[in-house]
N, C-alpha and C positions, 0 to 999 in steps of 0.2 A: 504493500500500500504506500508505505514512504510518505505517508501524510495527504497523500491524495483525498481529501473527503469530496469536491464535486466532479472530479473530471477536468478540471480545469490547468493551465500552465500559468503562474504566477511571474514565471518566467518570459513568455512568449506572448503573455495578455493575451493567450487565448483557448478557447475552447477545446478538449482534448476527447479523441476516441475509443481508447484504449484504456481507461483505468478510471480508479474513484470510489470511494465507500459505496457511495449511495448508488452507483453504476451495477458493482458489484453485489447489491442487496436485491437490487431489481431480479437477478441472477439467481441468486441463492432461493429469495421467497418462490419464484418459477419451478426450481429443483425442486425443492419441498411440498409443491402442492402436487407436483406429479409423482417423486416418492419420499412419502411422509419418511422412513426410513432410510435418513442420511444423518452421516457423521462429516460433523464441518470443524474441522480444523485448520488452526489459525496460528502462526509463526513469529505474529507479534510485528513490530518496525512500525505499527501506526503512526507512532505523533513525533514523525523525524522526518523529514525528506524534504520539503518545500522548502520555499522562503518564509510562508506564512507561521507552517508548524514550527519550522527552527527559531523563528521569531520569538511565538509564543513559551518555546521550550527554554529560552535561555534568559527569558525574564524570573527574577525571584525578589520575594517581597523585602528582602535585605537591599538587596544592589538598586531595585527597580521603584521603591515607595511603596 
């Protein structure tokens, strides 16, 4: 994921085809209604990857107010 939560490039200001939480939910909720028995697992790296999430990852209430 790398922090992709819409699809989008923070980078390139623009629209992305290929990835995104919410992309990937659309996905997943589809699998599961066709079969209820699935194992989803997840390898973690969510809130690292962008500009936005690096952003918000290296603020702290010491350094930041």
């Amino acid at each position: 994921m790398h922090g992709n939560i819409w699809g989008y490039s923070y980078e390139d200001n623009a629209e992305t085809a290929n990835n995104g939480m919410a992309r990937l939910y659309t996905y997943i909720k589809k699998v599961r209604e066709e079969n209820p028995v699935v194992f989803l697992v997840d390898a973690g790296d969510d809130i690292q990857g962008t500009i936005m999430t690096d952003d918000l990852a290296n603020k702290t209430p010491d350094r930041d107010g």
